[in-house]
PDB file of the backbone (N, CA, C, O) and the ligand in Angstrom, with CONECT records:
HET     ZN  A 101       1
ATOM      1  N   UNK A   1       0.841  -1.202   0.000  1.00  0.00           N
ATOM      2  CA  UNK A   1       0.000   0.000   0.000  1.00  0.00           C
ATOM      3  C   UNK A   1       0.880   1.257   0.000  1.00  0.00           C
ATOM      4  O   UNK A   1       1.886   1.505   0.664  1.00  0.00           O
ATOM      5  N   UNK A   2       0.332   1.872  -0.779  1.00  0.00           N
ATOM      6  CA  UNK A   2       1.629   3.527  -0.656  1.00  0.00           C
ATOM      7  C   UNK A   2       0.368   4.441   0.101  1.00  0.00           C
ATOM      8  O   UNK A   2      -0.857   4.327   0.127  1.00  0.00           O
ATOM      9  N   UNK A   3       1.354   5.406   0.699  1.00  0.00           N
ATOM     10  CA  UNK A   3       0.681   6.279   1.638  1.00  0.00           C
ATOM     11  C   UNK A   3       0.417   7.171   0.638  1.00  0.00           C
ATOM     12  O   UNK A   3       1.103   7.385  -0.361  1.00  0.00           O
ATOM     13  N   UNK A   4      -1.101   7.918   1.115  1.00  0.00           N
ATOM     14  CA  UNK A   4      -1.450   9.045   0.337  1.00  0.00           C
ATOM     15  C   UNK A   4      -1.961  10.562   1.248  1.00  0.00           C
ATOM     16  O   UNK A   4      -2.517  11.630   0.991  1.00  0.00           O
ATOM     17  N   UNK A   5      -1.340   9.820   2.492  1.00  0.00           N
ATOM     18  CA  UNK A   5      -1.417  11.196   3.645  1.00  0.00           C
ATOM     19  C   UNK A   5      -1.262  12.385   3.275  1.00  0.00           C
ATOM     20  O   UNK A   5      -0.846  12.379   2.116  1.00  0.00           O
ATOM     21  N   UNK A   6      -1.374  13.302   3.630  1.00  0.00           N
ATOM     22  CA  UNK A   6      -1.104  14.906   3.596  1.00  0.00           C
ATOM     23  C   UNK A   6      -0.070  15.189   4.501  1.00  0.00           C
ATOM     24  O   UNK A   6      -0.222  15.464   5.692  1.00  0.00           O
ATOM     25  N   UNK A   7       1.307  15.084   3.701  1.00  0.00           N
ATOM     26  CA  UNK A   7       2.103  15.248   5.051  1.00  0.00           C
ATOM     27  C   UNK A   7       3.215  16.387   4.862  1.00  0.00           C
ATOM     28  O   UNK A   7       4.387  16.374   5.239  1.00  0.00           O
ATOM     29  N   UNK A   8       2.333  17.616   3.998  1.00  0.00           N
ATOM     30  CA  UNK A   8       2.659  18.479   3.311  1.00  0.00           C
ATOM     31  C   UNK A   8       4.084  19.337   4.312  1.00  0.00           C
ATOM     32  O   UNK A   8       5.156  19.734   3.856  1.00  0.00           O
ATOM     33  N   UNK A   9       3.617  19.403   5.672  1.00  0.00           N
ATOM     34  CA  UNK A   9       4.438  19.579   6.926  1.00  0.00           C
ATOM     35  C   UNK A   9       5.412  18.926   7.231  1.00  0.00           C
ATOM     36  O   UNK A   9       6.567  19.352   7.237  1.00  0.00           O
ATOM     37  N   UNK A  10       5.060  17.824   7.515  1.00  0.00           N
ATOM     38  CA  UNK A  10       5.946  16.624   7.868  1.00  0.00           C
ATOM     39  C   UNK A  10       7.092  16.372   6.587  1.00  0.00           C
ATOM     40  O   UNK A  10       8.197  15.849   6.731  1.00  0.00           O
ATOM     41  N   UNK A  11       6.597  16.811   5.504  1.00  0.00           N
ATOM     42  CA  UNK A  11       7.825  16.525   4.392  1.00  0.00           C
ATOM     43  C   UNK A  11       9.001  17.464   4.581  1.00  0.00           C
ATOM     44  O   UNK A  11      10.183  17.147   4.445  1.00  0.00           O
ATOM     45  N   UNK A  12       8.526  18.675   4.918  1.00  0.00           N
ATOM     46  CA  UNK A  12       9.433  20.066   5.165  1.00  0.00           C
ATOM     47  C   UNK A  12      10.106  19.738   6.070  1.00  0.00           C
ATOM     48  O   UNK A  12      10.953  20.626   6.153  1.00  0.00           O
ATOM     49  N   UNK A  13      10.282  19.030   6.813  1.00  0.00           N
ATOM     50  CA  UNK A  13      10.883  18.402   7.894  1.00  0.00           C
ATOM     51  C   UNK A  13      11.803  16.966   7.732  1.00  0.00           C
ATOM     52  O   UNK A  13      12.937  16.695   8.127  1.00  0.00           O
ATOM     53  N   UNK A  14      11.017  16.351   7.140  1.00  0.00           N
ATOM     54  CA  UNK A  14      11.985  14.830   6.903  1.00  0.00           C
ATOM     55  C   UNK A  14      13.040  15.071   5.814  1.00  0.00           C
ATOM     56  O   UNK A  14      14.133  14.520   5.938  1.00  0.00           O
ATOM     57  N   UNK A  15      12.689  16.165   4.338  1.00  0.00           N
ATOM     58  CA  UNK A  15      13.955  16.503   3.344  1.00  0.00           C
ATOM     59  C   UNK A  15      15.229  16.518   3.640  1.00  0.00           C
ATOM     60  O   UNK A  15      16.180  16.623   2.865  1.00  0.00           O
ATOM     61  N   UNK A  16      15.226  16.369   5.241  1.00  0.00           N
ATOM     62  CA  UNK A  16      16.525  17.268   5.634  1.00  0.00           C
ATOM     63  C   UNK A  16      17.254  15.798   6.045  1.00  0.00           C
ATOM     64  O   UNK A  16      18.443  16.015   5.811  1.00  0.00           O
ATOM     65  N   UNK A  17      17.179  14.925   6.356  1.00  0.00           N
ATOM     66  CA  UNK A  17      17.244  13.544   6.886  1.00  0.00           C
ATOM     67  C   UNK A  17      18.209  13.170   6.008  1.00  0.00           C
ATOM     68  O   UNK A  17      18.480  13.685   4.923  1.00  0.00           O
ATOM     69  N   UNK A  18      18.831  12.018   6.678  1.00  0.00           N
ATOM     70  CA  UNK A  18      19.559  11.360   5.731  1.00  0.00           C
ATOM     71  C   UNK A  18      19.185  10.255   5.039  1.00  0.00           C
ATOM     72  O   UNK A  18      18.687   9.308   5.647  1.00  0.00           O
ATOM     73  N   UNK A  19      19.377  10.219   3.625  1.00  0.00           N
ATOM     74  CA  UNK A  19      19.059   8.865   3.077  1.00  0.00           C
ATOM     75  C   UNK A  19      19.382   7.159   3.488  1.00  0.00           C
ATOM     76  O   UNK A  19      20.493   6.639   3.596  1.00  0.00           O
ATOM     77  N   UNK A  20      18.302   6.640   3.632  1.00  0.00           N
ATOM     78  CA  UNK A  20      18.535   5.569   4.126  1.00  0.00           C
ATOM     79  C   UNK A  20      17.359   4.510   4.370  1.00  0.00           C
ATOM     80  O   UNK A  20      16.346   4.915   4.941  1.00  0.00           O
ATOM     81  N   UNK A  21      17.444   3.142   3.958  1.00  0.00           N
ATOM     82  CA  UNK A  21      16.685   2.087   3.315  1.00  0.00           C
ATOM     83  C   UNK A  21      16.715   0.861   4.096  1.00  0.00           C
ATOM     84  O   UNK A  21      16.146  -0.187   3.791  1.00  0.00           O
ATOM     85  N   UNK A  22      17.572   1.118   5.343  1.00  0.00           N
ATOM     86  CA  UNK A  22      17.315  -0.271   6.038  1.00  0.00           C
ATOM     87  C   UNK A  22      16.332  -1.070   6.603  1.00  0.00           C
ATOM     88  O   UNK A  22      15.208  -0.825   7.042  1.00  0.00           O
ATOM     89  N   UNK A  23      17.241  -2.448   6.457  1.00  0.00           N
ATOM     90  CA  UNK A  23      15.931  -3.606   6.981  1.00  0.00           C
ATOM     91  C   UNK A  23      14.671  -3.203   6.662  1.00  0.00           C
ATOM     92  O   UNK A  23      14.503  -2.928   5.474  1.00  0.00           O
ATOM     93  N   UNK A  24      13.551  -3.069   7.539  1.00  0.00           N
ATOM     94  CA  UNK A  24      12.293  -3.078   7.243  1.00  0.00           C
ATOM     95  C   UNK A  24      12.302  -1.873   7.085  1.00  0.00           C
ATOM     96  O   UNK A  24      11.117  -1.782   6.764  1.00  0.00           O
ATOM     97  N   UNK A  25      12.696  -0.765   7.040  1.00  0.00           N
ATOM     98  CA  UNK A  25      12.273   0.143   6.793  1.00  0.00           C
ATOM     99  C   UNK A  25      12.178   0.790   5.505  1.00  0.00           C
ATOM    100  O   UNK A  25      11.444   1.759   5.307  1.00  0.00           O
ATOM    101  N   UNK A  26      13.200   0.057   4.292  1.00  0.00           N
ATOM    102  CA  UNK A  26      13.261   0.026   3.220  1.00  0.00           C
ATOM    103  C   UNK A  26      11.987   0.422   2.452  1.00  0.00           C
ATOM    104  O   UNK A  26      11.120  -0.364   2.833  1.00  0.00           O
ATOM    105  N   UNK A  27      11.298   1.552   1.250  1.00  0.00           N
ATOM    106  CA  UNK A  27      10.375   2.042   0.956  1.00  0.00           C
ATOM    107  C   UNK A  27       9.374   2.632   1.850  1.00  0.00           C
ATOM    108  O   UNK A  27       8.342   3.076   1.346  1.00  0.00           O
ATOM    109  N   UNK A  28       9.513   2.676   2.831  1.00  0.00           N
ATOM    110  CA  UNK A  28       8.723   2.681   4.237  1.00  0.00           C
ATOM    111  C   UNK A  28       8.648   4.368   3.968  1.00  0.00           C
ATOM    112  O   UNK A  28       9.656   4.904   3.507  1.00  0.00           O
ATOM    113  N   UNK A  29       7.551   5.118   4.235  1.00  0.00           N
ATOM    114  CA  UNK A  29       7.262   6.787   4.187  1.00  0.00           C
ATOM    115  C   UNK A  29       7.527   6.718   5.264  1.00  0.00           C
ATOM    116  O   UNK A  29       7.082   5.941   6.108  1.00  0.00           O
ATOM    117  N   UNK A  30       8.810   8.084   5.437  1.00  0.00           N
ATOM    118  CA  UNK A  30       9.180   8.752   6.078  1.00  0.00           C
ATOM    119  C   UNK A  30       8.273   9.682   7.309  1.00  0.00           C
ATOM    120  O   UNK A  30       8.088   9.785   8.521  1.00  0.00           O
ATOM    121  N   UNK A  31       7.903  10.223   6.020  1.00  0.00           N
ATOM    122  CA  UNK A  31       6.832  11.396   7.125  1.00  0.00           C
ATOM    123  C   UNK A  31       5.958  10.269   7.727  1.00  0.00           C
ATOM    124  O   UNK A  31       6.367  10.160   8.883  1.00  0.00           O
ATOM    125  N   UNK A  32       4.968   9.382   7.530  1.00  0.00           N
ATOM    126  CA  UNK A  32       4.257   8.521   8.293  1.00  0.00           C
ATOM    127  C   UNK A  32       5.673   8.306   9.827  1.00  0.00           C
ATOM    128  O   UNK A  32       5.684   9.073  10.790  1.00  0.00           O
ATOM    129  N   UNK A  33       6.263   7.621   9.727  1.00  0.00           N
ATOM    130  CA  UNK A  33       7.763   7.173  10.723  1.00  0.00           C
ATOM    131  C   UNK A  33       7.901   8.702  11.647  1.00  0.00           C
ATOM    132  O   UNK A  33       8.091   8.582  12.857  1.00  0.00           O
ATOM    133  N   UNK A  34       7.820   9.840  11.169  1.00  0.00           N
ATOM    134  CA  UNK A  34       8.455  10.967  11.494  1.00  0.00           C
ATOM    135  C   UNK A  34       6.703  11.161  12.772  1.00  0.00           C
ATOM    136  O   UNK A  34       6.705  11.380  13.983  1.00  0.00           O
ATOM    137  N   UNK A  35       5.617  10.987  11.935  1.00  0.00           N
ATOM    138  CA  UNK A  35       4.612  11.604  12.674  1.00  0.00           C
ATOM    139  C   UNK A  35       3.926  10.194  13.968  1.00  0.00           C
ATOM    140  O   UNK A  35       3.222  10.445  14.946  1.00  0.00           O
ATOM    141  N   UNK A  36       4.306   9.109  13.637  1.00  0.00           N
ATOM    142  CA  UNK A  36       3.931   8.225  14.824  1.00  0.00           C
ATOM    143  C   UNK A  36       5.306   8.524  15.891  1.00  0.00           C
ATOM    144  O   UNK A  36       5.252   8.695  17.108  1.00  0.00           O
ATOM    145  N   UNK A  37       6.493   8.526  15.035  1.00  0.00           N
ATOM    146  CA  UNK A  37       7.275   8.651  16.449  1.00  0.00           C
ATOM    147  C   UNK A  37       7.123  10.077  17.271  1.00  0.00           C
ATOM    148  O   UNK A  37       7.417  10.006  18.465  1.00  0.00           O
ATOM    149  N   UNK A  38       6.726  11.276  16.804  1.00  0.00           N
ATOM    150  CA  UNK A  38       6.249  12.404  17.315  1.00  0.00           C
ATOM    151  C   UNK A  38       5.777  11.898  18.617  1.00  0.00           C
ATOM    152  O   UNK A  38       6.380  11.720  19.676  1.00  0.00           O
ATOM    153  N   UNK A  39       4.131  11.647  18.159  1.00  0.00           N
ATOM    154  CA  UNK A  39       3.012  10.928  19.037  1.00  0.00           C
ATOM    155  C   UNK A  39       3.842  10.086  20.137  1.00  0.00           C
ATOM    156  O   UNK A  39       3.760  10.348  21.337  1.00  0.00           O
ATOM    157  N   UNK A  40       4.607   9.105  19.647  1.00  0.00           N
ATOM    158  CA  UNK A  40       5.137   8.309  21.006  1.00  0.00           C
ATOM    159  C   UNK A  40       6.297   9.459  21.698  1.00  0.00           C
ATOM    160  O   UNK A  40       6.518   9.032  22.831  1.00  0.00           O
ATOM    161  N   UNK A  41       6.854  10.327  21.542  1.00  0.00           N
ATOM    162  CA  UNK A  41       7.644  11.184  22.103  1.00  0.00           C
ATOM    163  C   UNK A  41       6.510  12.312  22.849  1.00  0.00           C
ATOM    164  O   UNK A  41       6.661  12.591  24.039  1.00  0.00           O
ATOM    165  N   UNK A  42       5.683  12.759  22.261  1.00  0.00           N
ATOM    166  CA  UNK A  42       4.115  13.523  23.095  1.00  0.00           C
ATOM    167  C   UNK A  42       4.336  12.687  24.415  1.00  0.00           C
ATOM    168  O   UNK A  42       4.816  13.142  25.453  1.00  0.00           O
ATOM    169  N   UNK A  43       3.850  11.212  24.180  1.00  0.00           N
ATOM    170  CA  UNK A  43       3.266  10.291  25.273  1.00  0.00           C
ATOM    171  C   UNK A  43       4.625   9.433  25.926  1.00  0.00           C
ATOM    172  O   UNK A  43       4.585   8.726  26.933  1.00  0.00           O
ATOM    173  N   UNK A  44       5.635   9.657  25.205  1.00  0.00           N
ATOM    174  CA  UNK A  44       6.795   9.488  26.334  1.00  0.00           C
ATOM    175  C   UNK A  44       6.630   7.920  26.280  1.00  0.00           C
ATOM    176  O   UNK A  44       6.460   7.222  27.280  1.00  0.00           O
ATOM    177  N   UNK A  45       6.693   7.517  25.154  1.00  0.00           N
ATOM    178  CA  UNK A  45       6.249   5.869  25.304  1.00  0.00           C
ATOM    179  C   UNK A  45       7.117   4.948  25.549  1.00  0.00           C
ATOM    180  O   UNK A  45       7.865   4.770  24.587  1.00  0.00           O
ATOM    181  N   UNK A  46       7.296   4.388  26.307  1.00  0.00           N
ATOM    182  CA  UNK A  46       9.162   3.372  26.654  1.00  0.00           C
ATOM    183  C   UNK A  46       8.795   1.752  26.142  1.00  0.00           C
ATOM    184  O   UNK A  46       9.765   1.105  25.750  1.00  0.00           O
ATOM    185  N   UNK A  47       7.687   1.193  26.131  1.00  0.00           N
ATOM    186  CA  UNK A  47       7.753   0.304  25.870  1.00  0.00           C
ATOM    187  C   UNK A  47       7.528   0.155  23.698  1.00  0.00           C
ATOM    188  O   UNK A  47       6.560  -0.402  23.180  1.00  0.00           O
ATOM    189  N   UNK A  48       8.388   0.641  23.108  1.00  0.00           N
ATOM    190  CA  UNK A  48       8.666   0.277  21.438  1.00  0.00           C
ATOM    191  C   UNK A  48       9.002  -0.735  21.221  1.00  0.00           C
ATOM    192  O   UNK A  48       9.824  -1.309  21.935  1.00  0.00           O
ATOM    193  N   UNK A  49       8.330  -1.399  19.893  1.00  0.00           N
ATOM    194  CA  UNK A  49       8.910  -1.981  19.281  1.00  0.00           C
ATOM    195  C   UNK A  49       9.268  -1.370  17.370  1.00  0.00           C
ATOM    196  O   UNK A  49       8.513  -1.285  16.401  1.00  0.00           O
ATOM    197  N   UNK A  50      10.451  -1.125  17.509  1.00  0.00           N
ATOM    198  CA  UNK A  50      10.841  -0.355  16.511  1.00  0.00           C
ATOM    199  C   UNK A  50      10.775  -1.154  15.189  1.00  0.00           C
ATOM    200  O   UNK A  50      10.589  -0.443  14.202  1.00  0.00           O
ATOM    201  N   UNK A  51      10.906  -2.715  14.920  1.00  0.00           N
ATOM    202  CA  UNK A  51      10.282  -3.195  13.627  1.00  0.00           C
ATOM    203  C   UNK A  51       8.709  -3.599  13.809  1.00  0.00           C
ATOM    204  O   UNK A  51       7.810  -3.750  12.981  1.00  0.00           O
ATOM    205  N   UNK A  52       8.728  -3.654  14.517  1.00  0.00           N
ATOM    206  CA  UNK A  52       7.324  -3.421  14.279  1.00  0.00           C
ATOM    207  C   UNK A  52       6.232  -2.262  13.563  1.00  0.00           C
ATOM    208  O   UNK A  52       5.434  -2.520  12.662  1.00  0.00           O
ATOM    209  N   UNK A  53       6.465  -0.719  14.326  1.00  0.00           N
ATOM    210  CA  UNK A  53       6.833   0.520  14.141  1.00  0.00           C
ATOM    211  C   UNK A  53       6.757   0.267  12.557  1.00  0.00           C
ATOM    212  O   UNK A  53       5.684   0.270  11.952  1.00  0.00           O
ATOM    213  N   UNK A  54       8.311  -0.005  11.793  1.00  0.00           N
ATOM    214  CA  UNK A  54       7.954   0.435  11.017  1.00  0.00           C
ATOM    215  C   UNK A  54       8.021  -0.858   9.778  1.00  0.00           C
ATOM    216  O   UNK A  54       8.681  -0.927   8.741  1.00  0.00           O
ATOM    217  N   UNK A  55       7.293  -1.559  10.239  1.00  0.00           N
ATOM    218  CA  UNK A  55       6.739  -3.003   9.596  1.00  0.00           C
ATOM    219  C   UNK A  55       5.841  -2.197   9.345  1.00  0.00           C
ATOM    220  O   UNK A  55       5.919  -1.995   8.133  1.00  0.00           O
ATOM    221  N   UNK A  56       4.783  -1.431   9.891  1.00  0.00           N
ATOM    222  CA  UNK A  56       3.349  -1.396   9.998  1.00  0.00           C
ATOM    223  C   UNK A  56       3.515   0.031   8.661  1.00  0.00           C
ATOM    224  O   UNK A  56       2.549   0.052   7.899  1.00  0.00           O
ATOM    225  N   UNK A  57       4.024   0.541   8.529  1.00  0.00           N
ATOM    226  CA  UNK A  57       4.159   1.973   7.790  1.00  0.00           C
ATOM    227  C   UNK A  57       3.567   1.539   6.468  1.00  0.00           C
ATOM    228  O   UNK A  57       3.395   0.369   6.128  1.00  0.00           O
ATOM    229  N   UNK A  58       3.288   2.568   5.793  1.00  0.00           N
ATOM    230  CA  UNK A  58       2.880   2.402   4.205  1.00  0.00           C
ATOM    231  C   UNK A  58       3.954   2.682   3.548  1.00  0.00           C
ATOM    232  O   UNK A  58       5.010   2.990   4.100  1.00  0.00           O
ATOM    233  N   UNK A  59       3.758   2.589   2.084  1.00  0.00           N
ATOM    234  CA  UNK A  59       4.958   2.898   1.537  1.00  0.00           C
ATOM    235  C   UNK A  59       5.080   4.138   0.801  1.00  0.00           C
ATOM    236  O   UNK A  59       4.222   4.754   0.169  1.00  0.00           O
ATOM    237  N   UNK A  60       6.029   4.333   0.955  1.00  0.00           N
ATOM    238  CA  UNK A  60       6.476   6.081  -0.109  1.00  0.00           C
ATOM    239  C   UNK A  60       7.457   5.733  -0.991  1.00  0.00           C
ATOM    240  O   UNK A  60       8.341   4.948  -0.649  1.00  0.00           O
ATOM    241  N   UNK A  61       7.410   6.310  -2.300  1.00  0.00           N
ATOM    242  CA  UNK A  61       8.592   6.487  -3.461  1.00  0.00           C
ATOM    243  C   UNK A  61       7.776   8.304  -3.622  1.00  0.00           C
ATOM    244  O   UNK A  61       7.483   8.771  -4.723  1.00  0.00           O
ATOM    245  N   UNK A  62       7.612   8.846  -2.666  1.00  0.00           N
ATOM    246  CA  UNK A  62       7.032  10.642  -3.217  1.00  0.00           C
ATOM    247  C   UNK A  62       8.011  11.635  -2.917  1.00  0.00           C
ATOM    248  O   UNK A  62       8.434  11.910  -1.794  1.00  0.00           O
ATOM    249  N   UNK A  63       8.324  12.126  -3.947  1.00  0.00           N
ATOM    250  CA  UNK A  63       8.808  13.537  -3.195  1.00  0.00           C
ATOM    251  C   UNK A  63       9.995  13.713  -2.278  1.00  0.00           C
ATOM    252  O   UNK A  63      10.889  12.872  -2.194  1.00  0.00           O
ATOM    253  N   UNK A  64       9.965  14.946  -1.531  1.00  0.00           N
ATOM    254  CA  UNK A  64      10.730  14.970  -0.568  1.00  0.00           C
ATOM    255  C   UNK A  64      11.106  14.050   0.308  1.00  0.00           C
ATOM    256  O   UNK A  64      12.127  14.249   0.965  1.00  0.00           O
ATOM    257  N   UNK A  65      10.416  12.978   0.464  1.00  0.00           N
ATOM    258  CA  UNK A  65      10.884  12.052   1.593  1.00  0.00           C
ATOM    259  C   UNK A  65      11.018  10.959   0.858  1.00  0.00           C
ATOM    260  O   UNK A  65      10.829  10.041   1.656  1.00  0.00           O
ATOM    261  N   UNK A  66      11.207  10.557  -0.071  1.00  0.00           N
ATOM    262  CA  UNK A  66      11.973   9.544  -0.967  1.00  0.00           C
ATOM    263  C   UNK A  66      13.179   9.101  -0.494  1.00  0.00           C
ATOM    264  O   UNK A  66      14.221   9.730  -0.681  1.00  0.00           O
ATOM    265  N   UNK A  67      13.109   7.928   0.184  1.00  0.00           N
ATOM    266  CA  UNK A  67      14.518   6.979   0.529  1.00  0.00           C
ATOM    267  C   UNK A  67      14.892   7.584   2.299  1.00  0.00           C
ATOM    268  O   UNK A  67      15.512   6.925   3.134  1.00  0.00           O
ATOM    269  N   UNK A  68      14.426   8.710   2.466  1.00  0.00           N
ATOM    270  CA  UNK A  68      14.967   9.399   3.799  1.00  0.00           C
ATOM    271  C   UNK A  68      14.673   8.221   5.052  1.00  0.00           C
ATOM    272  O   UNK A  68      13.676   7.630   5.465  1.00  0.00           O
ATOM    273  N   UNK A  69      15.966   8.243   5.356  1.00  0.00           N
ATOM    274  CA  UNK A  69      15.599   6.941   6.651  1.00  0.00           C
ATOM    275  C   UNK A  69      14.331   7.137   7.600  1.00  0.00           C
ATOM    276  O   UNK A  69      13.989   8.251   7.997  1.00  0.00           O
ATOM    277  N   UNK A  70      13.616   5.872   7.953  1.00  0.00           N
ATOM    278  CA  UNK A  70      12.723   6.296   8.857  1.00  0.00           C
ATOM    279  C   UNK A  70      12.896   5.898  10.233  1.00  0.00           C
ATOM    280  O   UNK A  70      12.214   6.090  11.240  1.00  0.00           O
ATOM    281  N   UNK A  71      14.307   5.113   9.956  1.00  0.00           N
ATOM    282  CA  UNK A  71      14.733   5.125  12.246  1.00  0.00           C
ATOM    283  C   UNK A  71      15.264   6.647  11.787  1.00  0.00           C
ATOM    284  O   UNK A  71      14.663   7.418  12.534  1.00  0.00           O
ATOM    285  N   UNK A  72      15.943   7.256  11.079  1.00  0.00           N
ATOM    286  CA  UNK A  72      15.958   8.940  11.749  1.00  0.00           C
ATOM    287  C   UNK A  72      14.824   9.634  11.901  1.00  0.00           C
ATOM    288  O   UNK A  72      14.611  10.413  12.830  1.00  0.00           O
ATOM    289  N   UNK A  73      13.616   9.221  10.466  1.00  0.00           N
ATOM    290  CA  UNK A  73      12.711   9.902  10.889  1.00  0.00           C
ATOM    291  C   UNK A  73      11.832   9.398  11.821  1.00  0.00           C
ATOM    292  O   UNK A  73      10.786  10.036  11.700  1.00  0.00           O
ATOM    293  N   UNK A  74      11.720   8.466  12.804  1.00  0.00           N
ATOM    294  CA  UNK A  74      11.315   8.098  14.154  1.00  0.00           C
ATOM    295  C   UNK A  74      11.916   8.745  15.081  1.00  0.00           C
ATOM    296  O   UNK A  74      11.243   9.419  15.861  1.00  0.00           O
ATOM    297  N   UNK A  75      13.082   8.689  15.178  1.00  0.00           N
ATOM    298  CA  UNK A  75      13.621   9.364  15.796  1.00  0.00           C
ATOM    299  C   UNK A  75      13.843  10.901  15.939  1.00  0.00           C
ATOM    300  O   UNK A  75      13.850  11.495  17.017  1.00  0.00           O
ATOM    301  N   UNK A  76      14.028  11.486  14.678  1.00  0.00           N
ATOM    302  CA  UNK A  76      13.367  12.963  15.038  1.00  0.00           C
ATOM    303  C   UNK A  76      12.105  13.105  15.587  1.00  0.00           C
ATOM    304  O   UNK A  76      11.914  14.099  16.287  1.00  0.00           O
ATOM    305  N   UNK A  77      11.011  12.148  15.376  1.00  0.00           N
ATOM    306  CA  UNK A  77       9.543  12.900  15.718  1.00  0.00           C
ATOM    307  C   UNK A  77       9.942  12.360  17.144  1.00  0.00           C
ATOM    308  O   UNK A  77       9.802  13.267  17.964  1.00  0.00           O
ATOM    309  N   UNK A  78      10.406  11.151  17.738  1.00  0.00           N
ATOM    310  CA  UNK A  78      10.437  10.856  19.260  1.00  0.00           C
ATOM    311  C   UNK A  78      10.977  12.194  20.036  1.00  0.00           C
ATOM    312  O   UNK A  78      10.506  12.569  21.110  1.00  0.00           O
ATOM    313  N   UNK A  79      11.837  12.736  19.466  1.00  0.00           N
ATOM    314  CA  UNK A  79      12.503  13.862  19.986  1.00  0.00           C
ATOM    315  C   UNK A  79      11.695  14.875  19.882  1.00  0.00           C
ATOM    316  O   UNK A  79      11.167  15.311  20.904  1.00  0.00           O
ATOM    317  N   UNK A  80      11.516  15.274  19.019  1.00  0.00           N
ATOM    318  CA  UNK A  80      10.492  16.337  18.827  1.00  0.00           C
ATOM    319  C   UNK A  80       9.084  16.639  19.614  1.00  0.00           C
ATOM    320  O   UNK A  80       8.907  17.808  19.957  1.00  0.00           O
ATOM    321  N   UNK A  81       7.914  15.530  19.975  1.00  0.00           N
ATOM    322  CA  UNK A  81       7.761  14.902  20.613  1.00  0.00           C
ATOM    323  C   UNK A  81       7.541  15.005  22.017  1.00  0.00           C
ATOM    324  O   UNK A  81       6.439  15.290  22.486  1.00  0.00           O
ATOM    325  N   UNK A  82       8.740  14.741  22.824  1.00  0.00           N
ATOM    326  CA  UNK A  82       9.632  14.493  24.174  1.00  0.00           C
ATOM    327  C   UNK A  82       9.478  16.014  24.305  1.00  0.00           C
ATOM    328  O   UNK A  82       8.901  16.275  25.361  1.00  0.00           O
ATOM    329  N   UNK A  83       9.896  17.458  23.366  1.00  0.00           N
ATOM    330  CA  UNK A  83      10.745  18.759  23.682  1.00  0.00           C
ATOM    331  C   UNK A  83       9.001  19.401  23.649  1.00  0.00           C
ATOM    332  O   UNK A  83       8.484  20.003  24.590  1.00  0.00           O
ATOM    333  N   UNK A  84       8.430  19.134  22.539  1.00  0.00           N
ATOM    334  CA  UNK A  84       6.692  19.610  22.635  1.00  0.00           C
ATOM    335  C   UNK A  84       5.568  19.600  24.112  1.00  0.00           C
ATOM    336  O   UNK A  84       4.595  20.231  24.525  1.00  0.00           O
ATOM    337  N   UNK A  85       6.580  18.265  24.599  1.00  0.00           N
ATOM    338  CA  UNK A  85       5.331  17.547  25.667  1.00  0.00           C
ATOM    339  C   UNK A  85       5.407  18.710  26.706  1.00  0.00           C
ATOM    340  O   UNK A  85       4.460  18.818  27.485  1.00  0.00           O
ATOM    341  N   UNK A  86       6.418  19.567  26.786  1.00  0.00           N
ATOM    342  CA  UNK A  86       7.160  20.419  27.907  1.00  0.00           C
ATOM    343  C   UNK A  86       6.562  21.667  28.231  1.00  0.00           C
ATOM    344  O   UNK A  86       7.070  22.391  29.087  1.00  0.00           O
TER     345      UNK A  86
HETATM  346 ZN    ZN A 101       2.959   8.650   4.975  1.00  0.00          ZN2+
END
């Protein structure tokens, strides 16, 4: 399934990321990765499972977030997230 989200925001944000295709995360949309790990950084969530995470993602070949890793972009939104909740 490819994602057809509006993640018109979230793209302006993941462009900046570094490229990267691993393990499961391979085709995996970025911005989707970028905006659930947000949410678990909001809620401060400790118990992850990170292939899982992003087993579950749709897929992207769009745009700005084409290939952009999505453990960074999990990891920016966890952070991001965590600094918002404050
Ligand atoms: Zn998406």
């Amino acid at each position: 399934m490819a994602c057809n989200k509006n993640h018109d925001n979230t793209d302006n944000i993941v462009r900046d990321l570094p490229i990267g295709q691993e393990g499961v995360g391979r085709h995996k949309c970025a911005s989707c990765a970028y905006e659930i790990g947000y949410q678990h950084g909001l809620q401060k969530a400790e118990n992850i499972n990170l292939a899982n995470v992003l087993d579950g993602l749709e897929e992207s070949q769009k745009g700005d977030r084409r290939h952009r890793s999505p453990h960074a972009a999990y990891s920016l939104g966890y952070y991001n997230g965590v600094v918002d909740s404050y």
